[in-house]
C-alpha positions as CSV (number, residue, x, y, z in Angstrom):
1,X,0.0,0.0,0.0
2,X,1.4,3.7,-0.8
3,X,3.1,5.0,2.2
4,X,0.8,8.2,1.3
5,X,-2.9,6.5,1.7
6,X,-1.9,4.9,4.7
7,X,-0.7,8.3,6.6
8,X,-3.8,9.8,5.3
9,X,-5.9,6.9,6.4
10,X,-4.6,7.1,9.7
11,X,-5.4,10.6,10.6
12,X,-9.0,9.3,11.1
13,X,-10.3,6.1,12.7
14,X,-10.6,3.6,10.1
15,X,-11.7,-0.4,9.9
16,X,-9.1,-2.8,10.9
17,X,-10.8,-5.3,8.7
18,X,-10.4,-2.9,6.1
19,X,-6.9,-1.7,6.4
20,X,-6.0,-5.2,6.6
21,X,-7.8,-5.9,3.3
22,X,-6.0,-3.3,2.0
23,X,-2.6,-4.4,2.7
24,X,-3.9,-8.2,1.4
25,X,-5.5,-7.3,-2.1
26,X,-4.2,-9.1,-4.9
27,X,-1.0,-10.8,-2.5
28,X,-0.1,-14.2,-1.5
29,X,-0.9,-14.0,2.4
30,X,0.2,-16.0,5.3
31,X,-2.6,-15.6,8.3
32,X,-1.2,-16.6,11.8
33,X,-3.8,-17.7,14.5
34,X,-6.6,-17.6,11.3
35,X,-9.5,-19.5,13.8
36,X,-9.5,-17.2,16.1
37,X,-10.7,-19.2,19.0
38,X,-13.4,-21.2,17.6
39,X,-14.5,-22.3,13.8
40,X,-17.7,-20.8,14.0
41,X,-16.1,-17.7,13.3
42,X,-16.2,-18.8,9.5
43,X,-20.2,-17.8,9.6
44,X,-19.4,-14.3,11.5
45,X,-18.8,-10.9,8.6
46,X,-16.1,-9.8,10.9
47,X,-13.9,-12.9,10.7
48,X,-10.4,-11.5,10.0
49,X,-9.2,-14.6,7.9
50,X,-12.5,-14.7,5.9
51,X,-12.4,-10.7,4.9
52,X,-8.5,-11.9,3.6
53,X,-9.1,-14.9,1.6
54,X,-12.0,-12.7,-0.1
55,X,-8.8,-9.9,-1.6
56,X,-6.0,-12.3,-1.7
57,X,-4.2,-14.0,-4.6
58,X,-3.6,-16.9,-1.8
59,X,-4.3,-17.5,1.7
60,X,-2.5,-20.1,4.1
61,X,-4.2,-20.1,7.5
62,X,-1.8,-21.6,10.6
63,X,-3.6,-22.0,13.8
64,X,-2.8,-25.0,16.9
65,X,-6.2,-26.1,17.2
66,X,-6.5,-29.4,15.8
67,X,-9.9,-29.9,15.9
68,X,-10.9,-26.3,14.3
69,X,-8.6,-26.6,11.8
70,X,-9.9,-29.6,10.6
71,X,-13.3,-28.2,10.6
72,X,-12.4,-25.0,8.3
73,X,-10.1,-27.5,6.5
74,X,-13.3,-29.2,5.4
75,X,-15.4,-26.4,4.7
76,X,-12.3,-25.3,1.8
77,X,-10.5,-23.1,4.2
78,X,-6.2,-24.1,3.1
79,X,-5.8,-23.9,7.0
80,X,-2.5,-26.2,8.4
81,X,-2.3,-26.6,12.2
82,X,1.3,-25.8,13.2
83,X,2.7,-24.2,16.8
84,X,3.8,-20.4,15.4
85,X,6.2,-19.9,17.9
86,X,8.2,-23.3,16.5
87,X,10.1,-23.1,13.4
88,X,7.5,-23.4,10.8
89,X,8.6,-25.6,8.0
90,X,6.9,-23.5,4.6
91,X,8.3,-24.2,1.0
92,X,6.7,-20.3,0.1
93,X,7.4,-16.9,1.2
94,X,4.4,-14.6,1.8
95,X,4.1,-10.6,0.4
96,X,1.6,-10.4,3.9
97,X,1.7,-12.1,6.7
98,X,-0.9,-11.0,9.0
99,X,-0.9,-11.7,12.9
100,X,-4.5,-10.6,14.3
101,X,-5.1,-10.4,17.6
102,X,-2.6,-13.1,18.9
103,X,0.3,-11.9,19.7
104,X,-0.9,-10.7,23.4
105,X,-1.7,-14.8,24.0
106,X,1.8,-16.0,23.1
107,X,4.7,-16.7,25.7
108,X,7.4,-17.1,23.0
109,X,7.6,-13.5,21.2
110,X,11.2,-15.2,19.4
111,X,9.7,-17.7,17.9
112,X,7.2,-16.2,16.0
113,X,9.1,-13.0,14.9
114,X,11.7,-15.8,13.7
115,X,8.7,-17.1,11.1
116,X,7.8,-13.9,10.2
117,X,11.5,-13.2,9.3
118,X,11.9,-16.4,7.5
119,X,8.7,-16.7,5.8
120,X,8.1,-13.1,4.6
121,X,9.5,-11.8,1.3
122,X,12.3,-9.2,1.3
123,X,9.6,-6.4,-0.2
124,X,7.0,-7.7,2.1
125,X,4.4,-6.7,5.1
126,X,3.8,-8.3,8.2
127,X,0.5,-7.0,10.2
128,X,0.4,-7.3,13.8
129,X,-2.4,-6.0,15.7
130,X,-3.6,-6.5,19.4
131,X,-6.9,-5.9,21.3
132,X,-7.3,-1.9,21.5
133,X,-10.4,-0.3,23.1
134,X,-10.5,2.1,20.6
135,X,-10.4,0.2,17.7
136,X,-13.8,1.0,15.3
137,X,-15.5,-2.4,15.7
């Protein structure tokens, strides 16, 4: 995204869904913690990794829920369970890798700045974002 739309986007609140779109249009996009506690977020308009994989070239979802992985996995979802703050093992690197709302859960900061590092293209964007009380939704 031009440096220029996002400083004039930012002098007024604006959707973190749609900032996030934004950022994911047209890329190849690696979402980190994609379930978002619970599967049933796949039926919900605000659910993060559902707003990406409707801009993105590509989506890969990672999340460590077995069980809800499985469950998007076989509604068409490309979700892998995998433990973000261990090496993760990709043959691809991502132009976006988005982090939504998870890094404020993790105990291992290291590991999973060490996958963004690895996995994220020299000219790309990585998107972390944390609970806020002033965010717009």
């Amino acid at each position: 995204m031009d440096r220029k739309i996002l400083t004039e986007r930012l002098s007024a609140p604006i959707s973190r869904l749609e900032m996030i779109r934004n950022f994911c249009r047209g890329k190849n996009v690696l979402d980190i913690g994609c379930v978002q506690h619970d599967s049933s977020n796949a039926e919900n308009s605000t659910w993060l990794h559902q707003a990406i994989v409707d801009v993105a070239a590509s989506t890969l979802g990672v999340d460590y829920v077995d069980r809800e992985v499985a469950q998007l996995t076989a509604r068409g979802y490309k979700v892998i369970t995998a433990d973000v703050t261990q090496p993760l093992m990709l043959d691809q690197q991502f132009d976006v890798i988005v982090v939504g709302n998870l890094i404020e859960h993790l105990s291992n900061f290291e590991g999973l700045l060490t996958n963004i590092r690895n996995l994220l293209k020299a000219d790309g964007c990585a998107l972390i974002s944390t609970a806020n009380p002033f965010y717009r939704e």
